[in-house]
C-alpha positions as CSV (number, residue, x, y, z in Angstrom):
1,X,0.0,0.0,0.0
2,X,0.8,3.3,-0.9
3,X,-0.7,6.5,0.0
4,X,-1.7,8.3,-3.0
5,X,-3.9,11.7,-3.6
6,X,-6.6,10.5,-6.4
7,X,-4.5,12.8,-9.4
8,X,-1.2,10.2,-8.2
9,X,-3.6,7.5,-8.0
10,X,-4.4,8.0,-11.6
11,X,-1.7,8.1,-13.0
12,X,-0.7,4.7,-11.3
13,X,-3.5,3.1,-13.1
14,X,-2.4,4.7,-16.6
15,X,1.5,3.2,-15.9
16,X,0.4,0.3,-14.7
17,X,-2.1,-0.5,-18.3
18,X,0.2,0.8,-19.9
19,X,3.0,-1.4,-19.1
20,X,0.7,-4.5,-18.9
21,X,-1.0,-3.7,-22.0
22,X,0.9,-3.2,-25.5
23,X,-2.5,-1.8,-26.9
24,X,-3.0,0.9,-24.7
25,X,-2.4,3.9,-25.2
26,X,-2.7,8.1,-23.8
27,X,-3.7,11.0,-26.1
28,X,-4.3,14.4,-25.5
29,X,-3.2,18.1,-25.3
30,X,0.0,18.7,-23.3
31,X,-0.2,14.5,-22.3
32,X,3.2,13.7,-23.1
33,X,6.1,15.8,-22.5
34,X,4.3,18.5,-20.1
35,X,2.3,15.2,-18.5
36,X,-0.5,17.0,-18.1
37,X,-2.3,20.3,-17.0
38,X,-2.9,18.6,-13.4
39,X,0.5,16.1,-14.2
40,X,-1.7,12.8,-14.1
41,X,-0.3,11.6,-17.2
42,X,3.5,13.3,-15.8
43,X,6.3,10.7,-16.9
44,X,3.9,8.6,-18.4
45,X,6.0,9.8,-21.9
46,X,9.5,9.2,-20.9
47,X,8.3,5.6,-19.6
48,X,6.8,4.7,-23.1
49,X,8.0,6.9,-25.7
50,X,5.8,9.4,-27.6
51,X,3.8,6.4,-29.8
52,X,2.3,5.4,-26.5
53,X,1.7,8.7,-24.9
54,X,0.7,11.1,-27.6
55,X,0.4,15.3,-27.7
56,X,-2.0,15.9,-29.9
57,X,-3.6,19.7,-31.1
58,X,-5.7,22.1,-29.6
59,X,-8.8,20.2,-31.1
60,X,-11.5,18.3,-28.9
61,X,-12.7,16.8,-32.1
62,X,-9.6,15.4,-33.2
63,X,-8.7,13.5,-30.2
64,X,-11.9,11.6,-29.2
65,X,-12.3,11.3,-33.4
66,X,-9.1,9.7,-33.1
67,X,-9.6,7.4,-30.2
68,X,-12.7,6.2,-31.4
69,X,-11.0,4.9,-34.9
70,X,-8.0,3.5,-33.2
71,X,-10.3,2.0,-30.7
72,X,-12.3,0.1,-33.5
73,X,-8.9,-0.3,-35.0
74,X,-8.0,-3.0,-31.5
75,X,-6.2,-0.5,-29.8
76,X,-7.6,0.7,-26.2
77,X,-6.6,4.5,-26.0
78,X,-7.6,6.9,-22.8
79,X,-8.1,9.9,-24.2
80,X,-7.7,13.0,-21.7
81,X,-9.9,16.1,-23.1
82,X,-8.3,18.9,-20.6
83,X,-11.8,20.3,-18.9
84,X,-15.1,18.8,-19.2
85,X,-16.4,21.7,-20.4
86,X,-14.4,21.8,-23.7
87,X,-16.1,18.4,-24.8
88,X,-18.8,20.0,-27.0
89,X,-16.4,20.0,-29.5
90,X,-16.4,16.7,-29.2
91,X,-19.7,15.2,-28.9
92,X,-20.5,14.3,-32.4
93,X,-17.6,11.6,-31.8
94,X,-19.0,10.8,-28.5
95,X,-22.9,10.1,-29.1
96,X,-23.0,9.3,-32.5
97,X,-19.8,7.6,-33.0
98,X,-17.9,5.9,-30.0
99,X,-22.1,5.4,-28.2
100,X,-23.1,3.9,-31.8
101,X,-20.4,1.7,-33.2
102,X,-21.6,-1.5,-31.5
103,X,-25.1,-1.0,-32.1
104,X,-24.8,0.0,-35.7
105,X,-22.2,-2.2,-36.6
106,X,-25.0,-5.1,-35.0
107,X,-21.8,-6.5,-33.0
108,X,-19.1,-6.6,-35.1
109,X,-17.3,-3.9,-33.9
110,X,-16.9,-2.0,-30.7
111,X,-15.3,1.1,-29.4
112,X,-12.7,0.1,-26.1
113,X,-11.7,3.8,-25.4
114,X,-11.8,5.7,-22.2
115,X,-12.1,9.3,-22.3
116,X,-10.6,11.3,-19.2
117,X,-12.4,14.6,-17.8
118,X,-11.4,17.0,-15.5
119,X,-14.6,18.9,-13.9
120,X,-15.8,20.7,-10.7
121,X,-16.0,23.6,-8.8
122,X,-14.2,25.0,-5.8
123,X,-11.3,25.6,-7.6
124,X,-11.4,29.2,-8.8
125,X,-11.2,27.9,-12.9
126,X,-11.8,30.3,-16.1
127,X,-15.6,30.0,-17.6
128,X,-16.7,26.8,-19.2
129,X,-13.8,24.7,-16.6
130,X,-15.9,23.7,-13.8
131,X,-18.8,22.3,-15.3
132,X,-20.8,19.1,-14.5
133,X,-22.2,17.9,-17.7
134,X,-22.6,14.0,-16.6
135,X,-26.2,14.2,-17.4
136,X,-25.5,14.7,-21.2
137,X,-23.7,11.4,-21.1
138,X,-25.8,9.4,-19.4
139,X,-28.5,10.2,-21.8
140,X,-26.4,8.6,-24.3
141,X,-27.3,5.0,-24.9
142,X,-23.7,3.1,-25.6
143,X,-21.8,4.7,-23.0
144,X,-20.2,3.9,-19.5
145,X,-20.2,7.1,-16.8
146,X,-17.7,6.6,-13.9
147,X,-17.0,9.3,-11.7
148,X,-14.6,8.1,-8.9
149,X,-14.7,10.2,-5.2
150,X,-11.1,8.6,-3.4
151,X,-7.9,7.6,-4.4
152,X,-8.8,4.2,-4.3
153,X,-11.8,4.3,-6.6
154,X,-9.9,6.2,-9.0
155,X,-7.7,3.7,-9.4
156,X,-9.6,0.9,-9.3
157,X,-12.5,2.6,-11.6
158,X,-9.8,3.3,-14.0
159,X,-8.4,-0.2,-14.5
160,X,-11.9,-1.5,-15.1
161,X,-12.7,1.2,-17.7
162,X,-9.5,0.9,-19.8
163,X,-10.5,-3.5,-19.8
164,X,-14.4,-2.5,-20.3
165,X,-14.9,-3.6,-24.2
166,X,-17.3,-0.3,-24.7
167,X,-16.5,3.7,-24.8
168,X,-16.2,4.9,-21.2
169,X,-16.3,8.5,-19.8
170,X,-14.0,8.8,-16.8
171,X,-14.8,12.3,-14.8
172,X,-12.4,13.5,-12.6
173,X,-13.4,15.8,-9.9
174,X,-10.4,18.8,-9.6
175,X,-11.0,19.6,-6.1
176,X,-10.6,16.3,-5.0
177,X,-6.8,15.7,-6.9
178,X,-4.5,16.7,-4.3
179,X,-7.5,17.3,-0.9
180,X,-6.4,14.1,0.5
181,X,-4.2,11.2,0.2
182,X,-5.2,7.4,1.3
183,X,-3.6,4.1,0.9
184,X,-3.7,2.5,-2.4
185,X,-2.6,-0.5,-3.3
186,X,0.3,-0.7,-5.6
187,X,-0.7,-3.5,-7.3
188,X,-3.8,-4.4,-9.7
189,X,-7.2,-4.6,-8.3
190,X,-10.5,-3.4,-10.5
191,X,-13.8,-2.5,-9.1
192,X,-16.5,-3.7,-10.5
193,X,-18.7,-2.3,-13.1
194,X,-21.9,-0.3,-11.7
195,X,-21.1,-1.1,-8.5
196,X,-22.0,1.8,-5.8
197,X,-20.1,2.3,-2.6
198,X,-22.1,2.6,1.1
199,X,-19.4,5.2,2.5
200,X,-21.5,5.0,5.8
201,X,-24.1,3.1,7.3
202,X,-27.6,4.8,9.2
203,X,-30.9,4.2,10.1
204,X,-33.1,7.7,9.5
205,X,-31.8,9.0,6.0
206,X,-30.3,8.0,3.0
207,X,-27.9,10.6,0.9
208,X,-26.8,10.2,-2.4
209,X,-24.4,11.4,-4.5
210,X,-21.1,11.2,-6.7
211,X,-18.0,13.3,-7.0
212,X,-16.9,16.0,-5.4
213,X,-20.2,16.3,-3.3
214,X,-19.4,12.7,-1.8
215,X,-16.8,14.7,1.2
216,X,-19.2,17.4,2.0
217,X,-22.0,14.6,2.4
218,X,-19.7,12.8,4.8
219,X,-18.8,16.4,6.8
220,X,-22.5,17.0,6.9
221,X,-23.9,13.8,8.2
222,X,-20.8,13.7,11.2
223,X,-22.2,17.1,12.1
224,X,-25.7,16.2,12.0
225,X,-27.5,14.1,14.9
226,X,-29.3,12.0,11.9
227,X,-28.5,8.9,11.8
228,X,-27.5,9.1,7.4
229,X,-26.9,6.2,5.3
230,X,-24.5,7.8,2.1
231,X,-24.2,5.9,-1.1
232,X,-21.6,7.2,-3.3
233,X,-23.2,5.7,-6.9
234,X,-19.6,5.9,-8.4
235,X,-20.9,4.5,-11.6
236,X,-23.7,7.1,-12.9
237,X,-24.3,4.4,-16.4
238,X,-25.2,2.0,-14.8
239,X,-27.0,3.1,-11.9
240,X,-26.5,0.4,-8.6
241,X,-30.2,0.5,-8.2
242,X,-30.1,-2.5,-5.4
243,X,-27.7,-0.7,-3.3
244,X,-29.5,2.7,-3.8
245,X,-33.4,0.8,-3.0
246,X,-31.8,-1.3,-0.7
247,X,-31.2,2.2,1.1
248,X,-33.9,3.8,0.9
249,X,-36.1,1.1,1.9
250,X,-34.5,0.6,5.2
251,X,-34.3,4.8,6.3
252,X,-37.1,5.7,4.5
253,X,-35.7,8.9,3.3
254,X,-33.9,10.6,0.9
255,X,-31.8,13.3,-0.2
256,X,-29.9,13.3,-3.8
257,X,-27.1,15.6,-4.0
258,X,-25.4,16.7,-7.3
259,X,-22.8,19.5,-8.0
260,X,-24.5,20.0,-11.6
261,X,-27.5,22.1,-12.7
262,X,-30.8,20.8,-11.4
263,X,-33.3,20.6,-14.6
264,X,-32.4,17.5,-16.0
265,X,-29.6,16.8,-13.7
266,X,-29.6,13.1,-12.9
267,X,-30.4,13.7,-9.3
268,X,-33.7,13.9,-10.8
269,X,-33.9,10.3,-12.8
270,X,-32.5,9.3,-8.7
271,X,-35.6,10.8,-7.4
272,X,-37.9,9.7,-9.8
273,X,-36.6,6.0,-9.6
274,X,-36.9,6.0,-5.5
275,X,-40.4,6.9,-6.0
276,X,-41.2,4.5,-8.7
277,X,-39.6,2.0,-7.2
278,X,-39.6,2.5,-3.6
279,X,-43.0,4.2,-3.0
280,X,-44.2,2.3,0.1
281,X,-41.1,2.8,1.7
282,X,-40.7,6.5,1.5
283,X,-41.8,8.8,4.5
284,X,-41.0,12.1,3.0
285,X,-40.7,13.6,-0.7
286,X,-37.6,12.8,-2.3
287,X,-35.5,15.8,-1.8
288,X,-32.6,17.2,-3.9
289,X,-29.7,19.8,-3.0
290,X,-28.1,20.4,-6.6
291,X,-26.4,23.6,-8.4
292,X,-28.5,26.2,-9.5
293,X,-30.0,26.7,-13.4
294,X,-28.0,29.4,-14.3
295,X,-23.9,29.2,-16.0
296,X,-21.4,28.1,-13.4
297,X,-20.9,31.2,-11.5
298,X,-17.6,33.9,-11.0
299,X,-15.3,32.5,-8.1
300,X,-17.2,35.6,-5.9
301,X,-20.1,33.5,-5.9
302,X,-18.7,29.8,-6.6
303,X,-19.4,29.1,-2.5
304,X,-22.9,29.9,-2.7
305,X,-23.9,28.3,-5.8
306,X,-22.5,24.9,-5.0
307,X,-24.1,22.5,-3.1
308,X,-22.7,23.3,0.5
309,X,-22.4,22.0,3.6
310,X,-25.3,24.3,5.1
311,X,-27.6,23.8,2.4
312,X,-27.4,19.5,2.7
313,X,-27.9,20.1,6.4
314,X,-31.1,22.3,5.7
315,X,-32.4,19.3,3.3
316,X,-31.4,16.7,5.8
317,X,-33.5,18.8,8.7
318,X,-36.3,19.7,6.4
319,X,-36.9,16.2,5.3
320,X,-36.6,15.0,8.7
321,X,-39.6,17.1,10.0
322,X,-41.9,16.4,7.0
C-alpha cells in the first residue's frame, strides 16, 4: 500500500495499463512531454516513448475522433480532453460515434476507449472549466459514466474502464486531486462495473451522491445528529439501483445531492426512480440539493452556488420534519 492523492492514484493506473498492455495507449493536449495540465499523465511519456503517450492539437474533435478509430482499429486508447467543459467540441464523436459503433455495426465492432475529464468547482477555474455535464452522457445510450470520489476508486475505476470492451467517460473531480491522500494498493485490483459504494451506514436518511459532493456529504452527516446512510453511486451508467433501493427502503428517506444544474440533472432520474420503485417505503418527498440553473458562477459567488455543507444540512433537517 501506498498512499496516494486521487490525481497520483491515476496516473498509477495509466503506468500500470500501460506497461501490462501493449495496446494501450494516452492522447491528449500537453499528455506527453508536459504530463499534463494537473500532471496525471506526468512521466507517463518518458516511460513509453511518444507512440504510446501522444500530444495531440488544440482540437477536442480530433482527439476523441481519433480514439474512437484506433479503438475500433484493437487498440484501447484513454483519451484525456483537458476540462469537461471543452467536450462539446467533441460530442459528435462521443454520441454518434464511440455510443453507436456497436449497435450500428450489430456486434461486429466495438469502441474500447476511455475518455478522461477534469470537472468541478471549488477551484477558482476560467468560464466553461468547472462544469458538470454528466447528465448529457448518461442520456447517451452506448456509454459507461464513472466518476470516482477517493484515491482508491480512481484507481480501481480506472483499470476496469481501460478493460471494459465499450466507450467509457472517466470524470475527474479537480477539487478532489491533491485534498487528501489514502492508501492504495500498488498493485492491480479493478472494481467492479456499476457497483455503488455505502461510505456510511444509518438508520433515519439516505444521501446520495457522486463526485466532489461525496466529502461534504460525509462532513455533513458527522455534524448532523441523523442517523444518514450515504451511497456514493460511483458508476452514474449504470446506476447500482439494489444498493440505492436497498437504502432507501430501510431509512425511509432521501436526499440526492449533485454538484451539476438541477433541470435535467440526474439527481432527478434518482428521485424519480426512488419513487417509482420505492413508493411504500418512502416517509417524506424525495428531496434534492443540486447547483442552480444558471452558468457556473464567477469565483465571488462559486461558494454559494455549490451545493454546501449548510444547504445538505437544511435538506437533511427539512426532510426529517416532514
Amino acid at each position: 500500500m501506498s498512499q496516494m492523492t486521487m490525481v497520483q492514484a491515476i496516473n498509477h493506473a495509466l503506468r500500470l495499463e500501460l506497461g501490462r498492455n501493449e495496446r494501450v495507449l494516452v492522447l491528449g493536449e500537453d499528455v506527453g512531454r508536459n504530463g499534463g495540465v494537473f500532471r496525471a499523465t506526468d512521466g507517463l511519456m518518458a516511460a513509453f516513448g511518444p507512440d504510446r503517450v501522444v500530444d495531440m492539437p488544440l482540437a477536442e474533435s480530433a482527439i476523441v475522433g481519433a480514439a474512437v478509430g484506433l479503438a475500433m482499429g484493437g487498440m484501447c486508447p484513454v483519451a484525456e480532453i483537458q476540462f469537461l467543459g471543452f467536450i462539446y467540441e467533441a460530442m459528435d464523436q462521443m454520441a454518434s460515434q464511440a455510443a453507436r459503433v456497436r449497435f450500428r455495426s450489430n456486434g461486429r465492432f466495438s469502441a474500447p476507449l476511455v475518455v478522461r475529464a477534469p470537472f468541478g468547482g471549488g477551484v477558482r477555474t476560467p468560464e466553461v472549466h468547472s462544469d458538470s455535464l454528466e447528465a448529457l452522457f448518461v442520456h447517451t445510450p452506448g456509454l459507461y459514466v464513472v466518476m470516482p470520489s477517493t484515491p482508491y476508486d480512481a484507481k480501481g475505476l480506472l483499470l476496469t474502464a481501460i478493460r471494459t470492451p465499450d466507450p467509457v467517460l472517466f470524470l475527474e473531480p479537480m477539487a478532489l486531486y491533491r485534498s487528501f491522500r489514502q492508501e492504495v494498493p500498488e498493485g492491480d485490483y479493478e472494481i467492479p462495473l456499476g457497483a455503488a459504494r455505502v461510505v456510511r451506514a444509518g438508520t433515519q436518511l439516505t444521501l446520495v451522491g457522486w463526485g466532489p459532493v461525496v466529502p461534504v456529504m460525509e462532513e455533513a452527516a458527522e455534524r448532523s445528529a441523523v442517523s444518514c446512510d450515504i451511497i456514493d453511486l460511483r458508476w452514474l451508467s449504470p446506476i447500482d439501483w439494489p444498493c440505492v433501493l436497498a437504502s432507501v427502503e430501510k431509512t425511509g428517506r432521501a436526499v440526492v445531492v449533485h454538484e451539476a444544474v438541477r433541470t435535467g440533472g440526474l439527481g432527478a432520474e434518482v428521485a424519480a426512480t426512488i419513487q417509482e420503485r420505492a413508493f411504500l417505503s418512502l416517509e417524506a418527498p424525495v428531496m434534492r440539493v443540486t447547483g442552480y440553473d444558471t452558468p457556473y458562477p464567477v469565483p465571488l459567488l462559486e461558494d454559494d452556488w455549490l451545493p454546501n455543507l449548510e444547504r445538505i444540512r437544511h435538506a437533511i433537517k427539512r426532510t426529517m420534519e416532514f
